[in-house]
C-alpha positions, 0 to 999 in steps of 0.5 A: 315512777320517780318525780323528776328532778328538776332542780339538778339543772345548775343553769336553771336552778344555780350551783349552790344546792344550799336548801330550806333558805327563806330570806336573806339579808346584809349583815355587815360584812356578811350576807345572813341567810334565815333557815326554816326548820321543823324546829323554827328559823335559824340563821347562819352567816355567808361571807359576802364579796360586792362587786362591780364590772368593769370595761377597764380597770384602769377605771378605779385606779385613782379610789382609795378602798381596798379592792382585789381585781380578777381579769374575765376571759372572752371578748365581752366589754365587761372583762374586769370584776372587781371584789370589794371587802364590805357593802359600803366600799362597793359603794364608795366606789359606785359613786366613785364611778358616777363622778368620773365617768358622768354616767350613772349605773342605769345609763346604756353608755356606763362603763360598768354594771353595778347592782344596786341589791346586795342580796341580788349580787350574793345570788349571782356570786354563789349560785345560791337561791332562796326556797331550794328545798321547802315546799310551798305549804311550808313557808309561813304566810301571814295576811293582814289587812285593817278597815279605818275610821274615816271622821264625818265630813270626808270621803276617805279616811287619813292616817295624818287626821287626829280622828281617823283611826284604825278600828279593826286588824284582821291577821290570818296565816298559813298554819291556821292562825286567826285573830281579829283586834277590835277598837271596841276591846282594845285602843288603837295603841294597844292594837298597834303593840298587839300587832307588833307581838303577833308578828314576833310570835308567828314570825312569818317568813312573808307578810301579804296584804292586797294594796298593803304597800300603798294603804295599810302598811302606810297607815300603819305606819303613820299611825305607829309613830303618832303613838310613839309606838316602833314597828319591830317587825323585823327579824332581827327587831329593827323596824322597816326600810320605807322608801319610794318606788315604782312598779310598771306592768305593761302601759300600767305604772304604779307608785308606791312605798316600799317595804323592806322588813329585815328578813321577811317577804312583803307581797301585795296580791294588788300587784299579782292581779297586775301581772296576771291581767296582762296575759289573760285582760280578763278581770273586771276589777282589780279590787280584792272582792271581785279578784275572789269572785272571779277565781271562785274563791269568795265563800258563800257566806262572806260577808261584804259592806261597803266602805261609807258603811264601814263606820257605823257598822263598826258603831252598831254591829262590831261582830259583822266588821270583825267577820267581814275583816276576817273574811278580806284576810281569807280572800288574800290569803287564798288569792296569794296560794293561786297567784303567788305559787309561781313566783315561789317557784321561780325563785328556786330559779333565779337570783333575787328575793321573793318579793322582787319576783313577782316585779321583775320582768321576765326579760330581766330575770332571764338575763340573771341566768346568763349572768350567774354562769358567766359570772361562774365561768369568769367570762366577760359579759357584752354590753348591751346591743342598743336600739334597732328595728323589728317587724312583728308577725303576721295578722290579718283579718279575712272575714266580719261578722258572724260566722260558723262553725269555726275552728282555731289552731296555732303552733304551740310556743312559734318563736322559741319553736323556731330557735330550737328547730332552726338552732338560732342563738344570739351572736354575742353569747359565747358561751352558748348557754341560750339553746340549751336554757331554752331547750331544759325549760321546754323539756322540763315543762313537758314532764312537768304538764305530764307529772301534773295529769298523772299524779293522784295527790292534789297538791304534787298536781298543783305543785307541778301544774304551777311549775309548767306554768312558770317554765311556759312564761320563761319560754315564751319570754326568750324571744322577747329577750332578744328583742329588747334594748338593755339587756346584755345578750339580747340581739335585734336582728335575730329576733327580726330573723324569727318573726320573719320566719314565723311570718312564712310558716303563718303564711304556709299554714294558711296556704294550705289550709286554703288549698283543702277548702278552708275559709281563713277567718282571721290570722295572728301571730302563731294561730289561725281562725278559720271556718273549716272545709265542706264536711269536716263537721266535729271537733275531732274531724278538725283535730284530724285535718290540723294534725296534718297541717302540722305535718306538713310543715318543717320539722320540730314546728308543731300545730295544736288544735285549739279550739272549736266553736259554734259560731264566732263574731268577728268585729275587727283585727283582734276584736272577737268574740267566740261562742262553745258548744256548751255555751260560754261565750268568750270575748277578746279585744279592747273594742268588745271588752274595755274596763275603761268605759263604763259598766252599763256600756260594757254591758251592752256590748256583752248582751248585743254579742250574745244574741249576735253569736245566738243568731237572735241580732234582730234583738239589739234594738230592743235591747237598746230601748229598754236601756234608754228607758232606763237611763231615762228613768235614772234606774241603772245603778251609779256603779254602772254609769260611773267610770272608773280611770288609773292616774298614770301620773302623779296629781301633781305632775298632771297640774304642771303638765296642765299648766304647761299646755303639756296635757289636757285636763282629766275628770280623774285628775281633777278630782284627785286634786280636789279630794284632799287624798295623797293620791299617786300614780296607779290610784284609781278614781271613780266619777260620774258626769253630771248636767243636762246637754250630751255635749258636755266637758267631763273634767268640768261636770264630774263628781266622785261616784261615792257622793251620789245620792240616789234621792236626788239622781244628779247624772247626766242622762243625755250625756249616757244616752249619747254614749250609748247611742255610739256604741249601738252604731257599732253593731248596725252593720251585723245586725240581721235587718238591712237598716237598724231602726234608730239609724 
């Protein structure tokens, strides 16, 4: 059987079929593509047209730079391209623009669509897109990461400190490359220049780092130019464009320093845990050991230290820092292979560089397609729709408590279902690009989830497994699209037209399930718990019973059978827990699995829903004396007891907010403040309460939980019994005796 050829798909893929591209940057009045071969990386020159769209042309009549102006057909708003002869006309007449219409390119009522990457433009113009061609094994990936001497006296080291330094780089890459520079062979100059001469000899097509945007390539820098030293980093030897950024996942807001180093790629593994956390809400930390542990990757023999231990290792024992260096690069290295594959891929697909992948959101990035062939068809593009209302699916919970057994179904991808079988697109689409779009990507992953368990060869099967899960996120991300406020071809009253009808085929499901004696447990969007009807018994008996569910419902509507389980908890609308017939326990929902309460809390909850779910719920209160006992004994570690919080903003946005009366103060925050550290949004702090009453104000009784000292026990064991004491109430009402005995 051939492999399919899922790059043939011009609207997916782009019409330009130039091949083994790794990286494009501006050169002058060219756009520079970088070639990777067997023989090393050649670069040849594109033209390059900027451009920007117009609602009229009559908009530039009055700028001076040389401009050609081509008329786009169709009744969208933007029907004017204009071509500029170099980048910084485009420019010039970017600002031109702002001046006269008082809007800049990012307001909604702007006249004119501008973008603002060069390297985005040319992919938009030509069709062309990065990677076509290479396989993932074949682009160079180089890891680097440093440890730091932090000076005696400080919590945390700082490059802008005369004493801290750097002691140790660990450089790792894809072609079984390894190096680890020691401060004990080499000053920190010489590692600096060592570094610069590995980057130019490896020249790797990406540079990857877990947090390395916002501390190792920062402290790199700082420490380069107190040595006088340049970062020549770039393929063309220049030295990189630093400037201040933001990067938002869901509620989570990160700021940052951005890296552009002159032909290359940078990805923080940090930001890939981001955006994995947000479909998934499964990891614990977003630290690299635990990210390595929890996805199986962390070798057994690894080695682990903690950070105030990190400089009297390297005093004592240099070989053990050097191994545990080594060890943070191989962790990176294996964490960018399972989360970045899909990024890769998807850059085969739309117009932007590798490292902007992974941070553009799908909405966005679906929006590229569109514009790229209407661009193509020379058809003008509609403005934005603007704001309106959409009422989302239906939920609702039937039943609390432990129940079982328990079977769950859900239609596979319900919106996108209900676009294609009901051939709903948006109305300002003219081209009528949306259907077929969304019918490729369904049926190019259905090959490819095929391909992914046929083939024999583990890589082609994880090269397809990660292909089907790139084409399932764009799926599922249609729907979204039309649902937002900026986006040309979004349109709101046709996604309030798809919830509502899921919202009936939802309701038709239950219906039915309830008319054959089953017992809805709890309802979401597109799926359904329920406790299955008198002597459906097994898994596949209720694989049967779903299989006619779907059958009864319209066509090209599909129910899957997904899952079965034991027994199941059911705490509140969202809030679940789930127990299999091999015994993994699974839990779902803020209220029984929250990273922002502390750890001996979470473990708590985690114990109490095991016995719960074992039908052992008699067990709790002595679950909770022995933690009293211990909070009493000050025996639970300060790891457990310690919380650990986000800064969503600047600290000294926070203050002035605090000044203001804006916002209450924070123990994290304050802090941030007090440490000295140049903390930004997206840091984390950890800290723990300190005194003696349970009523007492965090941010005026917190301290860093890197300062416990286990010697003297500071923490404030009234303040974690009283927490622990509400968290024990939540579980009274489903516990086997009437009354628990602390109530």
């Amino acid at each position: 059987m051939d492999a399919p050829r899922f790059e043939e798909s011009t609207l997916l893929f782009g019409r330009d079929r130039t091949e083994r591209v790794v990286a494009a940057e501006l050169a002058g009045r060219f756009i520079r593509l970088f070639t990777r071969t067997p023989d090393g990386v050649f670069f040849h020159d594109d033209p390059f047209h900027p451009f920007i769209i117009l609602t009229g042309d009559h908009l530039l009549s009055g700028f001076a730079g040389t401009t050609t102006t081509r008329a786009l057909a169709g009744s969208g708003e933007f029907r004017h391209l204009v071509l500029f002869n170099d980048w910084r006309t485009c420019l010039d007449a970017r600002d031109y623009l702002v001046r006269t219409t008082g809007k800049s390119p990012s307001a909604t009522a702007a006249p004119y669509l501008f973008f603002s990457d060069p390297i985005h433009q040319h992919l938009l113009l030509t069709g062309k897109t990065l990677f076509k061609g290479i396989e993932f094994p074949e682009i160079r990936r180089l890891a680097l990461d440093i440890e730091t001497w932090c000076a005696p006296g400080f919590e945390f080291s700082n490059p802008l400190r005369e004493e801290d330094r750097i002691i140790s780089i660990a450089a790792l890459d894809s072609d079984g490359y390894e190096e680890v520079l020691s401060g004990h062979d080499l000053d920190e100059p010489a590692m600096l220049e060592r570094l610069n001469r590995i980057i130019r000899e490896r020249d790797p097509d990406v540079i990857e780092g877990h947090n390395i945007f916002r501390f190792d390539l920062e402290y790199i820098r700082a420490r380069a130019s107190r040595h006088g030293i340049r970062l020549a980093w770039g393929r063309d030897g220049s030295e990189p464009r630093v400037h201040p950024s933001r990067f938002t996942v869901a509620e989570r807001i990160v700021d940052y320093p951005r890296w552009n180093i002159y032909g290359r790629h940078v990805i923080d593994t940090y930001f890939l845990l981001l955006v994995y956390d947000v479909g998934n809400r499964e990891l614990e930390s977003y630290g690299l050991k635990a990210a390595a542990r929890h996805f199986g990757l962390a070798r057994p023999d690894r080695v682990y230290l903690e950070g105030s231990a990190i400089a009297r290792t390297f005093s004592e024992n240099p070989q053990v820092l050097a191994d545990y260096n080594l060890d943070d690069v191989r962790e990176t290295l294996a964490l960018s292979r399972l989360l970045a594959y899909p990024y890769f891929l998807q850059t085969r697909m739309f117009p932007y560089s590798y490292q902007n992948c992974p941070i553009r959101g799908n909405a966005t990035k679906i929006n590229a397609l569109f514009l790229r062939e209407y661009l193509h068809r020379e058809t003008a593009i509609p403005r934005p729709s603007g704001a309106g209302e959409l009422e989302g699916g239906y939920n609702n919970l039937f039943v609390t408590g432990v129940v079982g057994p328990v079977a769950h179904c859900d239609v596979a991808s319900l919106y996108p279902s209900i676009l294609l079988a009901y051939r709903l697109q948006p109305d300002r689409e003219h081209l009528g690009l949306f259907l077929p779009l969304l019918d490729e990507l369904r049926t190019f992953r259905l090959r490819a989830k095929k391909m992914a368990r046929e083939t024999s060869d583990p890589h082609r099967r994880d090269y397809y497994q990660a292909l089907q899960q790139a084409f399932k996120v764009l799926i599922n991300s249609f729907y979204g699209y039309l649902g937002t406020t900026i986006h040309n071809f979004a349109d709101m009253g046709l996604a309030a037209e798809v919830t509502r009808r899921g919202r009936e085929i939802i309701k038709q499901m239950l219906a039915w399930l309830e008319a054959g004696g089953a017992r809805p447990v709890e309802v979401d969007t597109d799926g359904i718990y329920f406790i299955p009807p008198a002597g459906v018994t097994t898994p596949e008996m209720a694989a049967e019973l779903i299989g006619e569910l779907s059958a009864a419902l319209p066509p090209g509507i599909e129910v899957e059978m997904d899952g079965w389980y034991r027994a199941m908890f059911s705490y509140k609308m969202k809030n679940y827990a789930l127990l299999d017939d091999a015994g993994r326990i699974t839990i779902k929902g803020s209220s029984l699995k929250s990273r922002g309460i502390e750890k001996y809390l979470r473990d708590f909850t985690a114990e109490a829903v095991r016995l719960l779910l074992h039908g052992e719920g008699v067990r709790i209160d002595e679950v909770y004396r022995e933690y009293l006992r211990q909070l009493r004994d000050h025996a639970i570690p300060i790891d457990r007891l310690a919380k650990t919080e986000t800064l969503t903003e600047s600290p000294a946005s926070y203050r002035q907010k605090v000044n203001l009366g804006k916002r209450l103060p924070a123990a994290a925050f304050e802090l941030a403040l007090l440490s000295g550290r140049d903390y930004q949004a997206g840091d984390q702090v950890s800290y723990y309460v300190t005194g003696h009453a349970k009523g007492v104000t965090a941010y005026e009784n917190c301290r860093p939980a890197g300062s416990y000292d286990p010697a003297l026990p500071d923490e404030n064991v009234e303040y974690y019994k009283e927490k622990l004491r509400h968290l024990h109430r939540k579980f009274t009402p489903f516990m086997p005796a009437e009354k628990s005995l602390f109530e």
